[in-house]
C-alpha positions as CSV (number, residue, x, y, z in Angstrom):
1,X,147.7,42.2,186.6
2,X,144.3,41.5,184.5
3,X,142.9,40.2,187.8
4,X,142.7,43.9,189.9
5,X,139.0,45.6,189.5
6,X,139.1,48.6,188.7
7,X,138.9,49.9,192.2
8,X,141.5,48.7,192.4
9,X,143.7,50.5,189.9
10,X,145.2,54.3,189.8
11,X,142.9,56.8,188.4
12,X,144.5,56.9,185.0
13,X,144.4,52.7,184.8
14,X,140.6,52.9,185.7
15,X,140.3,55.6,183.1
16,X,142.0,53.0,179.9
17,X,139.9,49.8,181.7
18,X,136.7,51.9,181.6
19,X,138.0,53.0,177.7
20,X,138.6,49.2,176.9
21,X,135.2,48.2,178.2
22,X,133.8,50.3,175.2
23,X,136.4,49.3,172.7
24,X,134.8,46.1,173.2
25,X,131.4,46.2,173.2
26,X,129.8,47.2,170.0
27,X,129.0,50.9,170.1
28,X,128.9,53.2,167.1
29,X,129.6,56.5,169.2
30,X,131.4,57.5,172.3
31,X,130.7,60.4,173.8
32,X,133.7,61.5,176.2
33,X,133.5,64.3,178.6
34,X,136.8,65.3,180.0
35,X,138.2,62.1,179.1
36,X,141.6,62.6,180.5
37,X,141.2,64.7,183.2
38,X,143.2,63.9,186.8
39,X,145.5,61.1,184.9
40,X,149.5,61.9,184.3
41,X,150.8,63.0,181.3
42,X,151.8,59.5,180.2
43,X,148.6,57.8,180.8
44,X,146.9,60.9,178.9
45,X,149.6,60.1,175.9
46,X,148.4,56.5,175.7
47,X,144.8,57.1,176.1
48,X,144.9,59.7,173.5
49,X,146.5,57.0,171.0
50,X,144.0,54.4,171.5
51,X,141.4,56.8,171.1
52,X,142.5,57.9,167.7
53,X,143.3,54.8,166.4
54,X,139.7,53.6,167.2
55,X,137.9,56.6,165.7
56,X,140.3,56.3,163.1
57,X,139.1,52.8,162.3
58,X,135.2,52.5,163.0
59,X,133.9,54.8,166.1
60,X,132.5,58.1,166.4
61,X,133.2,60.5,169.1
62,X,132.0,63.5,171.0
63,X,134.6,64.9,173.2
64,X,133.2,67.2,175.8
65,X,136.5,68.8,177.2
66,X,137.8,72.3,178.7
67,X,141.2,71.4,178.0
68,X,142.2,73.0,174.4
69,X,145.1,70.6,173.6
70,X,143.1,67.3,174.2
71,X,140.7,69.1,171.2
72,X,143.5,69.7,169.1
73,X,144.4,66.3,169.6
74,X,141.5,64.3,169.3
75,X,139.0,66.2,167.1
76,X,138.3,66.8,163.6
77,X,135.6,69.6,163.9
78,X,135.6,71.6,167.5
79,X,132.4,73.8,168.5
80,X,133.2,76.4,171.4
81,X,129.4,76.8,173.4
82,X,128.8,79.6,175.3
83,X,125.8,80.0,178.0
84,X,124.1,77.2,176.1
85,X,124.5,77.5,172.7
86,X,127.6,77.4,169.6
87,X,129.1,80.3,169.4
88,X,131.7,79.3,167.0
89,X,133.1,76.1,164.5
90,X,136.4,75.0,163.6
91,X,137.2,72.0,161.0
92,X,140.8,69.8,161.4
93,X,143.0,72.2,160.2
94,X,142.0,75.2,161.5
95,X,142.0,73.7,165.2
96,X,144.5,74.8,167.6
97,X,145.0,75.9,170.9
98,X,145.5,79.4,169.7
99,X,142.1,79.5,167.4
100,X,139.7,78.0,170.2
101,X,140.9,80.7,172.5
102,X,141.1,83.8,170.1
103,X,137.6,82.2,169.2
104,X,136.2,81.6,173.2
105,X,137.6,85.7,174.0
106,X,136.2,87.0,171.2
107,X,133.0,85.9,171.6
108,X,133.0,86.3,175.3
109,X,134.0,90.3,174.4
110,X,131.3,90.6,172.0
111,X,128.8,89.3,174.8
112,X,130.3,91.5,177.2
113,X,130.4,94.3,175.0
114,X,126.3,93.6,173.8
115,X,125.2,93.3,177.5
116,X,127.0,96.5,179.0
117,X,125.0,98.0,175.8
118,X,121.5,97.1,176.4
119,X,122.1,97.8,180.4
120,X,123.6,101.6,179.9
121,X,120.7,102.0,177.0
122,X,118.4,105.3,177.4
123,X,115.4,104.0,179.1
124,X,116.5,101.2,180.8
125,X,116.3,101.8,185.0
126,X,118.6,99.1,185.3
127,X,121.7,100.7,183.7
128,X,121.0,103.6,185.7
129,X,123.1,105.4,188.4
């Protein structure tokens, strides 16, 4: 029923009336963080379609989201951040759920690895035993 407000509606209903409200207006970007998080798997299927088809037609997007198969889904280009910067950048075809986490590990090892380094390095009292 068009007449509910959104308060009114389930989680993943507010999430598509909140989606439509920007699908009407004007805007030339959407930024999304976690767009589909806490709805069921058949709102996130539909809200995933009209998403596409939008950016698809005239809309940019930003998705901000920790949930690899909404990226692979919805992106074209995916940057994994770490503690505040890009670590790593992966175009349409080399997205999947199996590059963004080799990608995320590795560079989370590499950090690991760099840090343990610089504390167990000769001089530094902080390494020490």
């Amino acid at each position: 029923d068009v007449r509910h407000y959104p308060a009114e509606l389930s989680g993943g209903n507010q999430q598509k009336a909140l989606l439509a409200r920007y699908f009407l207006g004007k805007a030339q970007l959407l930024i999304l963080d976690e767009p589909t998080a806490g709805v069921d798997v058949g709102a996130r299927l539909d809200m995933h379609a009209v998403i596409r088809a939008r950016v698809n037609k005239d809309l940019g997007m930003v998705v901000i989201s920790s949930d690899a198969e909404e990226i692979v889904t919805l992106c074209d280009r995916a940057y994994v951040f770490q503690r505040g910067g890009i670590v790593g950048e992966l175009l349409k075809d080399e997205i999947s759920e199996d590059s963004l986490s080799r990608l995320a590990v590795a560079v989370s090892n590499y950090q690991d690895v760099q840090t343990e380094d610089i504390t167990n390095a000769p001089g530094n009292s902080e390494g020490a035993d």
